[in-house]
SEDO-272138 format. One line per 4 residues: number of its first residue (from 1); their letters; for each residue x, y, z of N, C-alpha, C. Coordinates in steps of 0.2 Angstrom, whole numbers. Layout:
NUM) A) X,Y,Z,X,Y,Z,X,Y,Z ~ ... $
***
This chain:
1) XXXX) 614,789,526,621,787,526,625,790,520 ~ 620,790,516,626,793,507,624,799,507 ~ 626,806,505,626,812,504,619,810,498 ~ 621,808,495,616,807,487,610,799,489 $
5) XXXX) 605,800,484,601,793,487,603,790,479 ~ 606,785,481,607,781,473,601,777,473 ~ 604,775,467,596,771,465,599,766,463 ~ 593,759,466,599,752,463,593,746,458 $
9) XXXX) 594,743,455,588,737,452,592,731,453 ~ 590,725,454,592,720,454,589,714,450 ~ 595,712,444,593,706,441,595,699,441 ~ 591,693,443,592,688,443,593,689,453 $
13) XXXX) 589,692,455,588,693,461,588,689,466 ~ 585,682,467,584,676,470,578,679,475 ~ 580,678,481,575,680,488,577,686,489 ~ 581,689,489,586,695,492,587,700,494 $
17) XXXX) 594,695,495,600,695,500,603,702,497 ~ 605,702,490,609,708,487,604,713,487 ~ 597,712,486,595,719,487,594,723,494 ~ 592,717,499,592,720,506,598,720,508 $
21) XXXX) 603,721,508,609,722,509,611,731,505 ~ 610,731,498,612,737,496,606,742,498 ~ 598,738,501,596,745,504,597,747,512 ~ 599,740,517,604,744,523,609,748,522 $
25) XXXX) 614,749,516,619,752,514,616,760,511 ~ 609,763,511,605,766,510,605,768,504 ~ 603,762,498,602,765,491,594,763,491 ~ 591,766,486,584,765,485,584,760,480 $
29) XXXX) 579,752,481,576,750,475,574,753,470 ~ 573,750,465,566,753,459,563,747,458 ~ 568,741,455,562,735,454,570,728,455 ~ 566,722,454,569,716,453,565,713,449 $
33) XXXX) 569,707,447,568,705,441,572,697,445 ~ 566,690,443,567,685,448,563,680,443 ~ 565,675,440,561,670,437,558,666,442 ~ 559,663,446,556,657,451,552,661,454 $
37) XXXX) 547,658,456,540,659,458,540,658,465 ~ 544,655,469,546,654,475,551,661,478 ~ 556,660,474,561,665,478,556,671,478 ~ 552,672,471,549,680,471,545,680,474 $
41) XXXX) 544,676,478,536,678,484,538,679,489 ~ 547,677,490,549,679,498,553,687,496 ~ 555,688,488,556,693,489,551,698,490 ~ 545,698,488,541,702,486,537,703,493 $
45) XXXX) 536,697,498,535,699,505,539,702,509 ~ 544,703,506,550,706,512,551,713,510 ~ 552,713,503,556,718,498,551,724,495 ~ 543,721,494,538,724,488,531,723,496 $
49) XXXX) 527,721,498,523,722,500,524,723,506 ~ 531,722,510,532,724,516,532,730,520 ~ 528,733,524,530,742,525,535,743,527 ~ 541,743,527,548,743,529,552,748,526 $
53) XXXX) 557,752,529,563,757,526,565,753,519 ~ 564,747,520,567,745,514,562,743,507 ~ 557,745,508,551,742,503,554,747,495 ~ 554,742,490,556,746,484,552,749,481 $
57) XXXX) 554,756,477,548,759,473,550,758,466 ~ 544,751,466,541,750,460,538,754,453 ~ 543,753,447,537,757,443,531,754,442 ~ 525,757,439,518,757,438,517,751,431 $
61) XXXX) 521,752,426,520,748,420,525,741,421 ~ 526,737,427,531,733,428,528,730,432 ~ 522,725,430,520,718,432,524,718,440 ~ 522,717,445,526,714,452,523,704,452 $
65) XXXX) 527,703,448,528,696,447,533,691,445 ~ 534,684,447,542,683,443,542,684,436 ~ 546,684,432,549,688,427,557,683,425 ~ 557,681,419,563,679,420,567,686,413 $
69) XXXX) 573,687,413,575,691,409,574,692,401 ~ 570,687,399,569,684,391,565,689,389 ~ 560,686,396,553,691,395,554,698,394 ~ 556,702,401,554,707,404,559,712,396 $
73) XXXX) 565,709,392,569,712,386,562,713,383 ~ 561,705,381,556,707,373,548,711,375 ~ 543,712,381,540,714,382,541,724,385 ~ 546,726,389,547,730,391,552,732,389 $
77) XXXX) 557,730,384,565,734,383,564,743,384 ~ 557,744,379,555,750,378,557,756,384 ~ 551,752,388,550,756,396,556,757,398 ~ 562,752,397,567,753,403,572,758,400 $
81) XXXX) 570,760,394,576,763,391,572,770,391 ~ 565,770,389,561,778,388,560,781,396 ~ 559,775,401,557,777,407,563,775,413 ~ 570,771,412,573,771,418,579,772,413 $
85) XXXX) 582,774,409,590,773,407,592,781,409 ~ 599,780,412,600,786,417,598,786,425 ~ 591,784,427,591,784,432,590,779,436 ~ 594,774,435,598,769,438,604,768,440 $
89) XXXX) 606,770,446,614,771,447,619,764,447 ~ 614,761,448,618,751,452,614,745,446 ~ 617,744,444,614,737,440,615,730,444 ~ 614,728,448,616,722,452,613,716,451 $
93) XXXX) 616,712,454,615,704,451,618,699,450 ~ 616,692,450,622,687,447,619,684,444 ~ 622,682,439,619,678,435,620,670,437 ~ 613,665,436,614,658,438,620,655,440 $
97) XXXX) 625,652,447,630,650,445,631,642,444 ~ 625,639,443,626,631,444,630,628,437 ~ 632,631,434,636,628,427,644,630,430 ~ 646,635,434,652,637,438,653,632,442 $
101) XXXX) 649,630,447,652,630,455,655,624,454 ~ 658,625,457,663,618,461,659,614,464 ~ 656,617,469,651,612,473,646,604,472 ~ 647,606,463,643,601,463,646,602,453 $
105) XXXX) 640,597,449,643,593,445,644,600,439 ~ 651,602,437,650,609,432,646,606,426 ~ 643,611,423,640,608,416,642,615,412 ~ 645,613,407,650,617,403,642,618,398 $
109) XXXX) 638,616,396,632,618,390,626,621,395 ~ 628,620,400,621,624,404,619,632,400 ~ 611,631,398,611,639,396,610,644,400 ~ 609,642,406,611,647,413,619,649,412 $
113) XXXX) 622,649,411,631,651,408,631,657,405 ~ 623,656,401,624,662,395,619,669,398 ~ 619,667,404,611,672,405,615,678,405 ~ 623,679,407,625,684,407,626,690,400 $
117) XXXX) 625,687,396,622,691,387,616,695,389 ~ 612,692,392,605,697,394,607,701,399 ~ 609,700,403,611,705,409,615,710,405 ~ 619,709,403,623,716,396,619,717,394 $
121) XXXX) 614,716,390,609,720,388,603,725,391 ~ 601,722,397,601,727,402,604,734,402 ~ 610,730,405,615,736,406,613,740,399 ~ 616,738,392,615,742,387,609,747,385 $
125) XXXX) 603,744,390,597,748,390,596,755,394 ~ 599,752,400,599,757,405,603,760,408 ~ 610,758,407,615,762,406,618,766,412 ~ 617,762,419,618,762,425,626,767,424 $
129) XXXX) 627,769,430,633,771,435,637,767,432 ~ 634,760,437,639,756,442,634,748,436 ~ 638,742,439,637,737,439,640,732,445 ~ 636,728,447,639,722,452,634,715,449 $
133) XXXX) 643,712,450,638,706,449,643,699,455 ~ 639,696,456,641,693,463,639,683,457 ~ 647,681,457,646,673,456,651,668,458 ~ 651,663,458,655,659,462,662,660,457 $
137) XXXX) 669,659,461,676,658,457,676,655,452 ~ 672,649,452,671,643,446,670,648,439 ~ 665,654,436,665,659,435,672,661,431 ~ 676,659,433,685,662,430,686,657,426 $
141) XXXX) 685,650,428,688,644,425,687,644,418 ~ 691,643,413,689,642,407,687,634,407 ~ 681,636,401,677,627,403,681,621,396 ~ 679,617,394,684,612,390,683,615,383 $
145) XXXX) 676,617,380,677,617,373,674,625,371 ~ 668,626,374,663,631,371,669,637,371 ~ 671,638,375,678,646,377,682,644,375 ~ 684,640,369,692,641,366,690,646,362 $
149) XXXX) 694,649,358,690,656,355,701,656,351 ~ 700,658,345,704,661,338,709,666,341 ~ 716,667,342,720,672,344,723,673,337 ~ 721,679,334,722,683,328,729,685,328 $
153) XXXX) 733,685,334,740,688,334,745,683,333 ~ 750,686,328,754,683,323,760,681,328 ~ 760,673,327,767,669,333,763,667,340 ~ 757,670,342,753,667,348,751,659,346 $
157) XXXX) 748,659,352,743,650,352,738,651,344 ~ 735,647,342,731,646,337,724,646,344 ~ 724,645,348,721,645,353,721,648,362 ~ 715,650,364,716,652,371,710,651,374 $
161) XXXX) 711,647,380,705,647,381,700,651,386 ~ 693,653,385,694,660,388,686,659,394 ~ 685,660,400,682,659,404,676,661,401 ~ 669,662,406,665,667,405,665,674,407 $
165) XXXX) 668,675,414,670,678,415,675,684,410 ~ 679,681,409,681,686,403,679,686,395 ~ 674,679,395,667,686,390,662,691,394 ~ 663,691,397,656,696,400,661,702,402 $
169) XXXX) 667,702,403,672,708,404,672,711,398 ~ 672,707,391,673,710,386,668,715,384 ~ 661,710,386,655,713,382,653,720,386 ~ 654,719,391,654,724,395,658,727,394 $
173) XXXX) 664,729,393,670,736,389,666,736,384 ~ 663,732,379,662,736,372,656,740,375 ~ 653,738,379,647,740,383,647,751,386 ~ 655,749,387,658,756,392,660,758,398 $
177) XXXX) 658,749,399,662,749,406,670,745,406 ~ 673,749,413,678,746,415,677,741,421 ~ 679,736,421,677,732,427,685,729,430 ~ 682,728,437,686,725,440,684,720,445 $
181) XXXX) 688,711,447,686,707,450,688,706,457 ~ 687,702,461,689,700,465,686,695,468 ~ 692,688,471,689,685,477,686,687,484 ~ 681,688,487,678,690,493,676,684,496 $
185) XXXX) 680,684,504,678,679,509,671,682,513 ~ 668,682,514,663,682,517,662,686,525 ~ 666,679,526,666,677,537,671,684,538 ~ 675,688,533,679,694,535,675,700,535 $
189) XXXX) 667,699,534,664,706,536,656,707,540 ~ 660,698,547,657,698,551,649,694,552 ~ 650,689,545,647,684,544,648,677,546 ~ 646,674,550,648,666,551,647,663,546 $
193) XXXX) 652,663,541,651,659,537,659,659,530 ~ 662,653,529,666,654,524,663,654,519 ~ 662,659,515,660,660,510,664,662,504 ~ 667,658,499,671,663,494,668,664,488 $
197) XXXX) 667,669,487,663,672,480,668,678,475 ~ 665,677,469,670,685,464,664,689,464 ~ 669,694,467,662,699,466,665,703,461 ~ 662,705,455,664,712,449,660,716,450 $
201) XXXX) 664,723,448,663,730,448,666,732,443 ~ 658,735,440,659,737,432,656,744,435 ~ 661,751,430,659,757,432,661,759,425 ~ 655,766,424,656,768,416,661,771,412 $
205) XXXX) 665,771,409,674,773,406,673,783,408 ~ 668,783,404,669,792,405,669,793,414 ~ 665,788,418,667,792,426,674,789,429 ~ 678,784,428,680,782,431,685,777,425 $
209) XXXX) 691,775,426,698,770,422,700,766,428 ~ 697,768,433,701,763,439,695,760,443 ~ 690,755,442,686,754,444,689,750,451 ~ 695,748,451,697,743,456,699,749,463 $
213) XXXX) 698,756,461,697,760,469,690,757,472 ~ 687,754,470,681,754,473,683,746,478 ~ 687,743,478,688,736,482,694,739,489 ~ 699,745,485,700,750,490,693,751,496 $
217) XXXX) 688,754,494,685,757,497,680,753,501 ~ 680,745,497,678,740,503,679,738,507 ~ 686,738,507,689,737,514,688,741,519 ~ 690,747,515,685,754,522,678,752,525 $
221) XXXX) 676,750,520,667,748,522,669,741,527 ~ 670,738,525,673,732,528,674,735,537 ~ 682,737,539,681,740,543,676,743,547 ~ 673,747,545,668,750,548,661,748,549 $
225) XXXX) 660,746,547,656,741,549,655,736,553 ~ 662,731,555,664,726,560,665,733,566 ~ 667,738,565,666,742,572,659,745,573 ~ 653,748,568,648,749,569,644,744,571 $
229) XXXX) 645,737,570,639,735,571,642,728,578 ~ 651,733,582,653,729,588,654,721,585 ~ 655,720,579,657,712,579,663,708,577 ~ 669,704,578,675,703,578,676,700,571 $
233) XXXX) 682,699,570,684,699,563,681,691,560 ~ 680,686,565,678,680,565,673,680,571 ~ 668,679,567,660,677,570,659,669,571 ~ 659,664,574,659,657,575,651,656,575 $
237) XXXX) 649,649,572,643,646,572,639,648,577 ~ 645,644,584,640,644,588,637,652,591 ~ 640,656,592,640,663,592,633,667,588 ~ 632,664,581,626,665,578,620,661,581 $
241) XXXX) 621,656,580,616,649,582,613,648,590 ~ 617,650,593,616,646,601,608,646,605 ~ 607,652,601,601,654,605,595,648,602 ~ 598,646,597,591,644,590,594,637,594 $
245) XXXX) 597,635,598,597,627,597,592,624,601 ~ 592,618,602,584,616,605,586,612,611 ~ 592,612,614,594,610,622,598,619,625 ~ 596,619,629,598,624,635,605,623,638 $
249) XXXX) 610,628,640,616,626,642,617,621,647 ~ 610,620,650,611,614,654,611,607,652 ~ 607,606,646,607,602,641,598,598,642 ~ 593,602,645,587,602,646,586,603,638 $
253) XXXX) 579,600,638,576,603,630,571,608,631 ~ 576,612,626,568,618,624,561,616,619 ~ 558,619,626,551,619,621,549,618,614 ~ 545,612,612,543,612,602,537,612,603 $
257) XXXX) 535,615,597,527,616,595,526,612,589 ~ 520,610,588,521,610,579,522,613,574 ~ 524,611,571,525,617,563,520,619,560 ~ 517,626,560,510,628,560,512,629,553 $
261) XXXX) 517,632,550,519,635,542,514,631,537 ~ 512,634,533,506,631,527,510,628,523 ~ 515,630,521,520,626,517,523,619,518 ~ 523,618,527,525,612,529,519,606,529 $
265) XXXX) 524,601,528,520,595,528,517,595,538 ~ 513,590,537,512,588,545,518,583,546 ~ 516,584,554,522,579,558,528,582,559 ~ 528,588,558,536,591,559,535,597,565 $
269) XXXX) 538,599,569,539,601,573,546,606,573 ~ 544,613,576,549,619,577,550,620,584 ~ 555,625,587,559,626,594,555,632,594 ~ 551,631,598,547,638,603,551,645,605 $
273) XXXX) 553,648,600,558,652,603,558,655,607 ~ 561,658,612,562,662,619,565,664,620 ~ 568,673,619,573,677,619,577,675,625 ~ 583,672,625,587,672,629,589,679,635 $
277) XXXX) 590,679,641,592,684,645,597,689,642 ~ 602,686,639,606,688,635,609,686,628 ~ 608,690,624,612,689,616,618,688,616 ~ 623,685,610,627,689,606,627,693,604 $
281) XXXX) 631,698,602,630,704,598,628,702,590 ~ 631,695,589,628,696,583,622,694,582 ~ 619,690,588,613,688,588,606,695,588 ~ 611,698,592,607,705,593,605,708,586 $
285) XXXX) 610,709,583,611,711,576,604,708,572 ~ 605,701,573,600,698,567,592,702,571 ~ 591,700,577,584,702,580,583,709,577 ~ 587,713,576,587,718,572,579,721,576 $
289) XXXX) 578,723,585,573,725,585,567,722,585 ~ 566,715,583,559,712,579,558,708,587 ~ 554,707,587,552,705,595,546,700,592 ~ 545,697,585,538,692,581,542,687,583 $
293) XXXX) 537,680,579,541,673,581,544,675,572 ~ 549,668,572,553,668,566,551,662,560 ~ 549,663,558,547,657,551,552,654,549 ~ 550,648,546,555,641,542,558,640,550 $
297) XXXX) 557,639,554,561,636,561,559,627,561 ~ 555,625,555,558,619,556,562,613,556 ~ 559,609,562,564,605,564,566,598,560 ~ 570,595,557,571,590,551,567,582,556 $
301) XXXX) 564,580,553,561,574,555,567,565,553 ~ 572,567,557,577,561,557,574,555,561 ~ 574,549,555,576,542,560,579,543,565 ~ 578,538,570,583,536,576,588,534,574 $
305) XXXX) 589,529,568,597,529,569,600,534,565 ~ 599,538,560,599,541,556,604,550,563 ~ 599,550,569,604,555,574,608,552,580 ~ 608,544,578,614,542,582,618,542,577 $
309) XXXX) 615,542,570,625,540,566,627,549,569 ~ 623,555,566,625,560,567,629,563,574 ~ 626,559,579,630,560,587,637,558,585 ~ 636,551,583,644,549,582,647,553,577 $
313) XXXX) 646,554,572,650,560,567,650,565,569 ~ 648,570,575,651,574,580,654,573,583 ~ 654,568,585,658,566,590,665,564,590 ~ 665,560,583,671,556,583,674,560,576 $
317) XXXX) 672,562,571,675,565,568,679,572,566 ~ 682,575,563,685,582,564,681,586,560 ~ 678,591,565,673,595,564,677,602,560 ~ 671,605,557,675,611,553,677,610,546 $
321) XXXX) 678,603,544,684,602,539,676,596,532 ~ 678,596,527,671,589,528,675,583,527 ~ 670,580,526,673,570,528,676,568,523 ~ 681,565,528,685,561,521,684,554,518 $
325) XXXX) 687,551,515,683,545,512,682,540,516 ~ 687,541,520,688,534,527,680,534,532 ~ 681,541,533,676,540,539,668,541,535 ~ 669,541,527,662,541,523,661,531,524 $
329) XXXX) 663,531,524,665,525,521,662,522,530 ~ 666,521,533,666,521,542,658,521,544 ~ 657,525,541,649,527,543,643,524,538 ~ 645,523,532,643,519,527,637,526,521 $
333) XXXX) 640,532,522,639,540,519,640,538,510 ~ 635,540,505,639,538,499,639,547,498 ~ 637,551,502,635,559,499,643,561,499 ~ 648,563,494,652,566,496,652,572,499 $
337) XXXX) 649,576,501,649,584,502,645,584,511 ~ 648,582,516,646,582,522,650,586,527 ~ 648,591,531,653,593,536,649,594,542 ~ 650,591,546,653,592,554,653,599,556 $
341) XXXX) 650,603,556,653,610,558,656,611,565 ~ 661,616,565,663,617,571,661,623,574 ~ 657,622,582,654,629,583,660,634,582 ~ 666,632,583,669,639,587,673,640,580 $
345) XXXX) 670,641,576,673,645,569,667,645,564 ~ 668,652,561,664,652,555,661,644,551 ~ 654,644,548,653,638,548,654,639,538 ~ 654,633,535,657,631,529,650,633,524 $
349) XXXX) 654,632,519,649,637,514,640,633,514 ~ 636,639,515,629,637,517,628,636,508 ~ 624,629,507,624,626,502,618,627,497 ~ 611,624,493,606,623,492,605,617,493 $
353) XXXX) 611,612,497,608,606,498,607,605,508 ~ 603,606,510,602,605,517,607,600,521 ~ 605,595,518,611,589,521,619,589,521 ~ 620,595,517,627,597,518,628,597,524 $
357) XXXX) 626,602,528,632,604,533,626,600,541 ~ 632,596,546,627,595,553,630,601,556 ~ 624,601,561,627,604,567,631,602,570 ~ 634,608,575,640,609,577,640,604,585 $
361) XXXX) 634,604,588,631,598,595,626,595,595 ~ 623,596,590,616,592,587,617,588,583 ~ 613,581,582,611,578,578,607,576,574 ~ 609,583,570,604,584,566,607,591,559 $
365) XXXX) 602,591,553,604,596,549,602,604,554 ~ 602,609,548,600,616,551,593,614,548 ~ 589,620,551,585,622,549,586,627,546 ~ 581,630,540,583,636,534,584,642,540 $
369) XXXX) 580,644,545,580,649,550,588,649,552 ~ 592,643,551,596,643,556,602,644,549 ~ 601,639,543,606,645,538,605,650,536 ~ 598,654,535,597,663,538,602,664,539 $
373) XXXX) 603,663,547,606,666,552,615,667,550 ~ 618,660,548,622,660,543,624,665,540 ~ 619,666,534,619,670,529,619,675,531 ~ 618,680,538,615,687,539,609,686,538 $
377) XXXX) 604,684,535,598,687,536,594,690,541 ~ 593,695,544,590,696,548,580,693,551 ~ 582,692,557,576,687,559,568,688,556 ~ 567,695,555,561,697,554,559,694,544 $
381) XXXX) 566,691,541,563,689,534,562,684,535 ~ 554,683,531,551,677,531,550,677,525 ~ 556,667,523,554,665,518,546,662,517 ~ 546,659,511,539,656,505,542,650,501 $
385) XXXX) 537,648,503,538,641,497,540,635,501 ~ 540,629,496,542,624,500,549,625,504 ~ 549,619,509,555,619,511,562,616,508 ~ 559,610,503,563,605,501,561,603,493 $
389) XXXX) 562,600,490,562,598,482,565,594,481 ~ 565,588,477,568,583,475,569,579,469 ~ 574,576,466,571,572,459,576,578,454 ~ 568,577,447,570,582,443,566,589,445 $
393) XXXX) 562,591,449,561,596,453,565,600,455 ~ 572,597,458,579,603,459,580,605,454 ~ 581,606,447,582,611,442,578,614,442 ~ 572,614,442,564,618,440,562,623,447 $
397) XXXX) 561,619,451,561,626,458,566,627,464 ~ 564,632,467,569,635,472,565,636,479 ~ 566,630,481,563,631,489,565,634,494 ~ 564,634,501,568,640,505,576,636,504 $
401) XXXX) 577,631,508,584,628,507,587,632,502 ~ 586,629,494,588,633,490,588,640,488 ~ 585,646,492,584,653,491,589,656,495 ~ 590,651,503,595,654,507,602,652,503 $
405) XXXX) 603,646,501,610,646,498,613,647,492 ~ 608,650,490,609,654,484,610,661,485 ~ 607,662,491,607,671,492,617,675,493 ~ 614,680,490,623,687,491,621,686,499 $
409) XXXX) 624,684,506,623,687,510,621,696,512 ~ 617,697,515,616,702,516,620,709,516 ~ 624,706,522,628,709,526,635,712,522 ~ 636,707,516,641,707,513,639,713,506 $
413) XXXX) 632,713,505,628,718,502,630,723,503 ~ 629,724,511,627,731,513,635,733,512 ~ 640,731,514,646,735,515,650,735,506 ~ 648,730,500,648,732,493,644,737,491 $
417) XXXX) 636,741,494,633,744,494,636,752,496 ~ 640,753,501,643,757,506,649,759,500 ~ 653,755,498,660,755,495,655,758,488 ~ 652,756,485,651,758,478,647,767,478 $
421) XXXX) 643,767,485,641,774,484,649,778,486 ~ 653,775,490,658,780,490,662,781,484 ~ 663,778,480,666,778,474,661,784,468 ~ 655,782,469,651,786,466,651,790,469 $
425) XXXX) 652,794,475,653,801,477,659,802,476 ~ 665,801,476,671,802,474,673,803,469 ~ 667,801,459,668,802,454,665,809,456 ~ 661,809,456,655,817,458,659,822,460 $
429) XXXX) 663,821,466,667,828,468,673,828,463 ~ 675,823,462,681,825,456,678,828,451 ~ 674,826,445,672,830,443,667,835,441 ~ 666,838,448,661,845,449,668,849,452 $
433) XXXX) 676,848,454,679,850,455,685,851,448 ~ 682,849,444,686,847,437,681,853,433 ~ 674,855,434,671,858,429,672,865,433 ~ 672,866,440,674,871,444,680,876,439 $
437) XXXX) 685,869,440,692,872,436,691,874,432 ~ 688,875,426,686,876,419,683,881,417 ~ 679,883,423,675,890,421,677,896,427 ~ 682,894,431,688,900,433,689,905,430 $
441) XXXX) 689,912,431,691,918,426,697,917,425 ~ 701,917,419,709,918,418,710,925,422 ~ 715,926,424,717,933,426,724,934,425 ~ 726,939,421,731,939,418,736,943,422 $
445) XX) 741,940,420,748,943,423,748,950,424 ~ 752,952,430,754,962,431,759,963,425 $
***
């Protein structure tokens, strides 16, 4: 696809989404870097032991193991600066966003807030092209106390309060990059899914003072893409899902086996899948050629009253949107965060809590295969690890629920992928056309 093969690493990687996405977009891995032992086992099955176009070429002195960035500085700094600084063109990643998000309770002293200092350090190691780093809006917010920060300027505030986001812009200029942000919807590059995320694009000062051509050049990618791969501007749930549901359009039940995954407890059961006569286009998309069964297709094991409440909450409440406090209340729900999907629209932000979102004519939650699909993942990645976690367990591990809802969408990958090597070719011919000019013979006047 790119004139040039860029090179990309990925830190703070999760299962992924960002790296299989920038290598669709065709950059070449080198490594990732992934604390949880869970996500890196599905990376490392998809991404490091897979034989696939997209398998990354690992170095030789770099453990293929999770690694959180604490370690891999104080053990390796060496390596990445004597053996990779210069030949990394993409630094990608997001740093932790649970101290950000809206979605659930912010915590303003989480030291996941601060992993972005090491991710700078990185960069200062290895001293990429490009930088991307992919985290929720929340991200912008200046928090209550830790971000008030001293304005030295004579007649200003004696204060301002200042995001993280704009310390990690800062650190990064002193760094050498120029960066620039943006909110990105998701479901506008052919994902069923509203997703809003900042994605930033840090580029080196001496290639480049307008790093914000590159969200120009996303939208180009953007485009072409929704026409390369035949898909409309808005992809609907059910349009993604229909194949995966477990009654037929007659309303007959499809086939269930047991759930043979080692991971799964007994007593749970998955939908036998059976390629439909025909796809959607985007369902075609995810099959992506793979003709295997699909893993995580487990089915949730609901009481009986538990999927009449959920028949009535399809039923009778306004799908697409989530519950308001009448009808939480009406149904007797203390979880504030529930939505009713509507098939015939992109489905709401794919979570790490499962019981967020029901299906659109089911009663019942997804299954991870079925937020995948969501998310782009195509069918042939096979997550690892549990399914679910609970307690004080949810800070400490990352099971598939939470691998998929944490994940960059793929898709969304691949076309920030596409836009950044076009920007990196467009620094290159400028100035290979700039060095051209300079060694021209003068020819002097008649």
């Amino acid at each position: 696809m790119n004139q040039k093969l860029y090179t990309f690493a990925d830190l703070f990687a999760g299962c992924g989404g960002l790296s299989l996405g920038l290598s669709q977009a065709g950059l070449k891995g080198i490594f990732a870097i992934e604390r949880d032992s869970m996500a890196f086992k599905t990376f490392s099955s998809n991404l490091i032991e897979r034989h696939s176009r997209y398998k990354l070429d690992w170095p030789e002195w770099l453990e293929k193991t999770h690694w959180d960035i604490e370690t891999l500085l104080a053990i390796h700094k060496r390596n990445l600066v004597e053996n990779l600084r210069g030949k990394i063109d993409v630094l990608a990643g997001g740093p932790p966003c649970q101290g950000f998000s809206f979605a659930g309770r912010r915590i303003e002293d989480d030291p996941r807030n601060l992993m972005f200092e090491k991710y700078v350090e990185v960069v200062e190691a290895l001293q990429p092209k490009c930088v991307i780093i992919e985290n929720v809006p929340g991200m912008q917010v200046a928090h209550l106390r830790s971000n008030v920060v001293e304005m030295p300027v004579s007649g200003a505030p004696k204060t301002k309060r200042k995001s993280y986001f704009d310390k990690l812009v800062d650190s990064l200029a002193i760094a050498g990059y120029c960066v620039r942000a943006e909110r990105i919807d998701s479901s506008r590059f052919g994902i069923p899914q509203k997703r809003s995320r900042l994605i930033a694009i840090g580029v080196r000062r001496e290639l480049t003072d307008n790093p914000g051509r590159v969200f120009e050049l996303l939208e180009i990618a953007r485009s072409e893409q929704l026409r390369l791969f035949g898909l409309s501007e808005q992809v609907s749930a059910r349009n993604a899902l229909s194949d995966l549901e477990t009654n037929d359009h007659n309303g007959a039940n499809r086939e269930r086996i047991n759930c043979s995954d080692p991971d799964s407890g007994p007593g749970f059961q998955e939908l036998r899948y059976v390629r439909p006569s025909k796809l959607t286009r985007y369902q075609d998309l995810m099959r992506d050629g793979y003709d295997g069964a699909m893993n995580s297709m487990r089915l949730a094991r609901h009481r009986e009253h538990v999927e009449k409440r959920f028949a009535l909450i399809i039923k009778e409440c306004a799908q697409g949107v989530r519950m308001n406090d009448k009808d939480r209340s009406r149904y007797g729900l203390k979880k504030h965060r529930i939505y009713p999907m509507d098939g015939n629209k992109p489905a709401p932000t794919v979570t790490t809590l499962p019981d967020d979102i029901l299906h659109y004519s089911e009663p019942r939650i997804l299954t991870v295969r079925e937020s995948a699909r969501l998310q782009s993942f195509p069918d042939w990645f096979k997550f690892e690890g549990k399914f679910t976690t609970g307690g004080h367990r949810r800070a400490k591990e990352c099971p598939r629920y939470t691998q998929v809802g944490n994940a960059v969408p793929p898709l969304l990958g691949r076309a920030i992928g596409v836009a950044v090597c076009k920007l990196l070719e467009e620094v290159a011919g400028a100035r290979s056309l700039a060095a051209s000019a300079r060694t021209l013979p003068v020819v002097a006047s008649a």
